[in-house]
C-alpha positions as CSV (number, residue, x, y, z in Angstrom):
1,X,-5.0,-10.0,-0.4
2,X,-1.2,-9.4,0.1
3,X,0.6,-11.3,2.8
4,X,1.3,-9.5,6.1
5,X,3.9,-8.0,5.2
6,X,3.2,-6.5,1.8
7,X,0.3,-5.2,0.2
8,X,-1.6,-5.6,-3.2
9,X,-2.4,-3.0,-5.9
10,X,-5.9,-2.3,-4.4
11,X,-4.3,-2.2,-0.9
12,X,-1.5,0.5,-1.8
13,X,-4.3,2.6,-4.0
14,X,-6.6,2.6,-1.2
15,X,-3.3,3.2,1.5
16,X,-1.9,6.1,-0.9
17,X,-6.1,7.8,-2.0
18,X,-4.6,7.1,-5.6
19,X,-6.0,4.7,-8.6
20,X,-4.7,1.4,-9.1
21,X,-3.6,2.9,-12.5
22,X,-1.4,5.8,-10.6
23,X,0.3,2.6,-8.9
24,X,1.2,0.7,-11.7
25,X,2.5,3.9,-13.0
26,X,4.0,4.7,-9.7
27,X,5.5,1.2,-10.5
28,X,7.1,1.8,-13.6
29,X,8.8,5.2,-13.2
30,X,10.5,3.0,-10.1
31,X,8.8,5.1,-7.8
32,X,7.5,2.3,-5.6
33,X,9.3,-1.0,-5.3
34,X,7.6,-4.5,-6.0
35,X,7.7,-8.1,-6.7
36,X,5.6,-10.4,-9.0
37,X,4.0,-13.3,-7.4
38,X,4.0,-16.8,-9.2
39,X,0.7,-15.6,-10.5
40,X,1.9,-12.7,-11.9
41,X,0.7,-9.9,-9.4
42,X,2.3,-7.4,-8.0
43,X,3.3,-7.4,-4.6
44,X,4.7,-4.6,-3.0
45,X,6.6,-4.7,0.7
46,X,5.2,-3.4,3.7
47,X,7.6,-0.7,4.7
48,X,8.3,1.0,1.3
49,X,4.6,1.5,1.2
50,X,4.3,2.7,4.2
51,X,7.1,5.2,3.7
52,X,5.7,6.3,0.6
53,X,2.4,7.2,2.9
54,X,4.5,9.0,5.5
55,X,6.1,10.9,2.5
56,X,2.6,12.0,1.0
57,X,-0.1,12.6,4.4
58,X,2.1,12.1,7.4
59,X,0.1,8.9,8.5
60,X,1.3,5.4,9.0
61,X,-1.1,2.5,8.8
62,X,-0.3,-1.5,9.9
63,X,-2.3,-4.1,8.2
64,X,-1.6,-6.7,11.0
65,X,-4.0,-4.1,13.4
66,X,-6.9,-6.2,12.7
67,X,-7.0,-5.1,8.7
68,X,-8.3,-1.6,9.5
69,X,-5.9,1.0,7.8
70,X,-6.5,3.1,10.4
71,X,-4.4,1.2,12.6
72,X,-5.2,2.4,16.5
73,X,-6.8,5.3,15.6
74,X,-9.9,3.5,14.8
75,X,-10.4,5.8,11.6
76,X,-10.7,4.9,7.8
77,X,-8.7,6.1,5.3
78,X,-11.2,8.2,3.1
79,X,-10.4,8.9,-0.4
């Protein structure tokens, strides 16, 4: 799991209804900005994620709301 303020591969997939292939590629074309931990993951920040979800549904999500991607809303994100 990604610190508070970033997320994972899974995380963004999940986040974004996409593959974790479509967010290494996402990665790659620079679409989505990241950093690799000491063990070599990716790690992406918080906000661009969150803007990229904006971007594509119109939804915002905060992982520090208890780990529910639904945030307040109490909802899931479905893929």
């Amino acid at each position: 799991m990604g610190s508070p303020d970033t997320y994972t591969t899974a995380e963004v997939a999940k986040l974004l209804g996409v593959s974790t292939r479509r967010v290494r590629q996402m990665r790659a074309e620079g679409k989505l900005p990241f950093v690799l931990t000491e063990g070599g993951s990716a790690s992406y920040p918080q906000t661009a994620v969150l803007a990229l979800r904006r971007r594509k549904t119109g939804v915002e999500a905060r992982k520090s709301e208890g780990g529910n991607f639904g945030g307040s809303q109490g909802g899931s994100f479905v893929d």
